[in-house]
N, C-alpha and C positions, 0 to 999 in steps of 0.2 A: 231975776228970780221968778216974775210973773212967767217970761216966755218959756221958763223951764217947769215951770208946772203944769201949764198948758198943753206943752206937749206931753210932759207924762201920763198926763188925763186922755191925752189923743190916747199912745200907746195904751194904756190899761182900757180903753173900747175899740180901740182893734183888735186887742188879744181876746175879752169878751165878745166881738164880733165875728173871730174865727170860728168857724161850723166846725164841730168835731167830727172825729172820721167814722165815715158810714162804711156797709159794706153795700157793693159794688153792686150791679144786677147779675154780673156775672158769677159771683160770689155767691147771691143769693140762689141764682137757680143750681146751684153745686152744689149745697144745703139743701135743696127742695129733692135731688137725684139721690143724693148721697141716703135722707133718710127713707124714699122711696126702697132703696137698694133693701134697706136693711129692716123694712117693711117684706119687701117681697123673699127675702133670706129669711125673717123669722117663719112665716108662713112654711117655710119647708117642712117642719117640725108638722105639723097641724096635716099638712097633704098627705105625709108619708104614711098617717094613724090611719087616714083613709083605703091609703094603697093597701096598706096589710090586713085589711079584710079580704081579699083576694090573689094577693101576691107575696111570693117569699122577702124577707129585707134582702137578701143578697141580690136578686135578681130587680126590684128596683134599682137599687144602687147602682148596679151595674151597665142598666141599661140607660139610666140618668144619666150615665156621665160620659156613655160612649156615644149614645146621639149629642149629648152638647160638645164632646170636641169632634163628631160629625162635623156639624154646624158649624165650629170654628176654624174646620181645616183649612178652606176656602180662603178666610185672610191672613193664616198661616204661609198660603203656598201663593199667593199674589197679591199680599199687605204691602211687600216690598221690592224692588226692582232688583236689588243684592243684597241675598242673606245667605250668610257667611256660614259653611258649613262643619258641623256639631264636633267639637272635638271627641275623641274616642273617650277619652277617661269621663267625658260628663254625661256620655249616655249611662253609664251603672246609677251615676246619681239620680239620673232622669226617671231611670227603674224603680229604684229606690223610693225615691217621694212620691210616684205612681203609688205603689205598694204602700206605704204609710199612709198615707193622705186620703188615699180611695177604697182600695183593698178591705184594710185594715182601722182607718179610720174613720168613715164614712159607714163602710158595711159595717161595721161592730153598732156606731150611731143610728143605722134604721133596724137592727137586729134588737137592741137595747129598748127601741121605742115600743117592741110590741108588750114590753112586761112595764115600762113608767109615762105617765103623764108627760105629753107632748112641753107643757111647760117645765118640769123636772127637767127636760133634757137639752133643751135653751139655756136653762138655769145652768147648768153643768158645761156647756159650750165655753159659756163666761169664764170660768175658768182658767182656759187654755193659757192667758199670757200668763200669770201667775206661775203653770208648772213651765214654764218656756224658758221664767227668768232663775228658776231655781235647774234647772236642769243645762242650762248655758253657764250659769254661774259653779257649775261641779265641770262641766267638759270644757266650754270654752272661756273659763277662769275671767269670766265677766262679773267681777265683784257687785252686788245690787249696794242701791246706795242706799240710808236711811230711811228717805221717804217710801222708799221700794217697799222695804223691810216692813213697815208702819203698814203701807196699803195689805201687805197680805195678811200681815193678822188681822184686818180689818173684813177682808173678805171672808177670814177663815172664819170670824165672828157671825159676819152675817149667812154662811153656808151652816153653822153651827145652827141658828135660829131657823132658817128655814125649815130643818129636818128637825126640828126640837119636839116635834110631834109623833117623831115615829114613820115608818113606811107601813105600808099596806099590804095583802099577802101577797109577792110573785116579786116586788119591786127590788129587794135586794139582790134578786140576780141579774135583773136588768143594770142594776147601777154599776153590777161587776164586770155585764159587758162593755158598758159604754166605758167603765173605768179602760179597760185595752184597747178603747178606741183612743179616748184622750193621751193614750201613752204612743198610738200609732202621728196622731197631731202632732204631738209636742217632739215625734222625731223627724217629722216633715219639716216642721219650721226651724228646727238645725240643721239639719239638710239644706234646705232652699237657702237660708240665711247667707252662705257664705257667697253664692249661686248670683243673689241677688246684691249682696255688695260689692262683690268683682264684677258686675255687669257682663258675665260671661256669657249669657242669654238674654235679649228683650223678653220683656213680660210677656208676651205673645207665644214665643215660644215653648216659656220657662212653665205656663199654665197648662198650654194643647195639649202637647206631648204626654206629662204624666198624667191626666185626665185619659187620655185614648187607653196609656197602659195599663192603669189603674183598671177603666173601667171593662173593659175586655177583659183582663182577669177576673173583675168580679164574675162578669158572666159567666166564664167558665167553671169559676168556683160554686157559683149560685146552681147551675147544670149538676153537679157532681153529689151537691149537699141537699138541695131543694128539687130537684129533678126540672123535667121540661114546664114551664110556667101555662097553665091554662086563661088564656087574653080574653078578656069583656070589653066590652065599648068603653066602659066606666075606666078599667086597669087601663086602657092604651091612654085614653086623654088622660088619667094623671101622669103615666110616664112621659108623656109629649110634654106636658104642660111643665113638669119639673123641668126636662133639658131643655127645654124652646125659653122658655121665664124665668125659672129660678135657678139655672145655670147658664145660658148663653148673652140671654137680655139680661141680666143680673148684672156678670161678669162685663158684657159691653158700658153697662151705666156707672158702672163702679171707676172702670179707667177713666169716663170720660169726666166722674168728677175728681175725679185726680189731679184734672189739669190744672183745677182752681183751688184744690183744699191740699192742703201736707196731709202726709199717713197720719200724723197727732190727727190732726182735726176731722179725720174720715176714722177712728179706731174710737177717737167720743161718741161719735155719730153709733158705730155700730155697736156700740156699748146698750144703744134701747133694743136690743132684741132679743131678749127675755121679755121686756114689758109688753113687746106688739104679741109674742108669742103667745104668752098672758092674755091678755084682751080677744088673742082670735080664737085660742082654746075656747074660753070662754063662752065666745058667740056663735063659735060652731061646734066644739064637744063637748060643751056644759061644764068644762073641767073648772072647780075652783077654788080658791087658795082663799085662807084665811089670813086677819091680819098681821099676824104675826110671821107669815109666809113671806106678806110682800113687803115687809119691815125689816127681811134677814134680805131677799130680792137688791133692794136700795141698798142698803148697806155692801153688798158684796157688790154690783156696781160703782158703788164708790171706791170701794177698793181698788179694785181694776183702775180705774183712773186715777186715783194716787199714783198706783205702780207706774200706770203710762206716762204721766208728767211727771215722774222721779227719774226719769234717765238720765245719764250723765250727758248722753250726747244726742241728737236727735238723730235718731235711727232709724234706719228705713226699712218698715218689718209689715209692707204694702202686703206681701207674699201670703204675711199670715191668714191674713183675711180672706184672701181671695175664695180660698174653698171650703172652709171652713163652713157654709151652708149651703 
């Protein structure tokens, strides 16, 4: 009797002596990347108020996103020793989510920002999975499940608080453009969705591609609507500095913490950027929210991640994010 309790004393201080599980270094610096990323993605919001003191929204946009897959052609076209060449039916799609994603949602996104608050329009970004899962759940009959349900009224609460004050003069038309941007979003990541769960394209590809066409239409678009753009020292470094940082170094630091984090845990991460967006307004356009602002802010963040940990199955919706700043 004695030498069985002795041992169970052993066992219950070896089990008190097991070290719980830490996270890794490698772990850790995928976390330190991961919210750099979405530090350097919120900032977008905050540059662009700059650019359009001098530059049309169509014509940044445009030329953001054709010098960053400029830049990313390169390991596009000798990333890989054999890549497999594009089947016909998936260039329309390629077209396709060029146009929604850049065109259409991105240009609506720096058009919108010149009538609302650089944080308004982060705030409204957040969004995006919310109408993702109601707009899958009408076409691609992806039932949401409870807690789904539960997170969006919970966003829908906290977007209710944030505007519970009312807009300012100009911002309701701005909210109606970004509104046609969010609807150009929310048709990309149906688009891309299917793209990326059949692994029909590496992410590599599945990003360049409508990136080039996207933004190359914008330009043309931005030419035809905005006329020929007058360049300053000032316009050309923010356009360099959006494609060269907050598209191409963006876009590189985001995969590379992919290696270490699942989409869940890189779509938490990218959940803080309204608040970085918040804070840079802030300390560089003086913009600022009262408490009740950044009480509706949390709360519709939280929503959002309800809905993300309510999935039935873990899904891999990497794609969303990608361009989405």
């Amino acid at each position: 009797m004695k030498i069985k309790q002795v041992q169970d004393r052993k066992e219950i201080m070896n089990d008190q002596s097991t070290p719980l599980p830490v996270m890794n270094k490698q772990k850790k610096s995928a976390v330190a990347v991961a919210v750099l990323v979405s530090l350097i993605w919120s900032s977008t919001f905050v540059i662009v108020k700059f650019g359009l003191e001098t530059l049309g929204p169509l014509t940044i946009a445009g030329l953001r996103y054709t010098l960053g897959a400029i830049v990313l052609f390169p390991f596009l076209l000798f990333g890989q020793k054999e890549r497999k060449p594009i089947p016909k039916d998936l260039w329309l799609k390629l077209v396709l989510i060029g146009i929604s994603a850049y065109t259409i949602g991105n240009g609506a996104l720096f058009w919108g920002l010149k009538y609302i608050p650089a944080t308004t329009g982060s705030f409204l970004m957040g969004l995006i999975p919310l109408l993702v899962m109601v707009a899958a759940a009408v076409t691609l009959k992806e039932v949401p499940t409870k807690w789904q349900v539960f997170g969006v009224a919970v966003s829908l609460a906290g977007s209710a608080l944030f505007f519970s004050f009312g807009l300012e003069p100009g911002e309701s038309g701005g909210l109606i453009i970004l509104g046609v941007g969010l609807l150009g979003f929310m048709a990309f990541s149906l688009l891309g969705r299917g793209i990326a769960r059949d692994r029909s394209l590496d992410t590599l590809t599945l990003t360049t591609l409508p990136l080039l066409i996207g933004g190359v239409l914008t330009i043309i678009l931005a030419a035809l609507v905005e006329g020929l753009p007058q360049f300053s020292a000032r316009s050309i470094f923010i356009v360099l500095w959006l494609a060269l940082i907050n598209t191409a170094l963006g876009y590189f630091l985001y995969n590379h913490a992919l290696r270490e984090l699942t989409a869940l845990e890189m779509n938490m991460i990218m959940n803080l950027s309204p608040l970085f967006t918040a804070l840079l307004s802030w300390i560089m356009l003086s913009e600022h929210l009262n408490g009740l602002q950044i009480m509706g802010m949390l709360i519709m963040i939280t929503g959002v991640v309800i809905v993300q940990r309510g999935k039935k199955t873990n899904q891999d919706d990497e794609i969303t994010s990608e361009v989405l700043d």
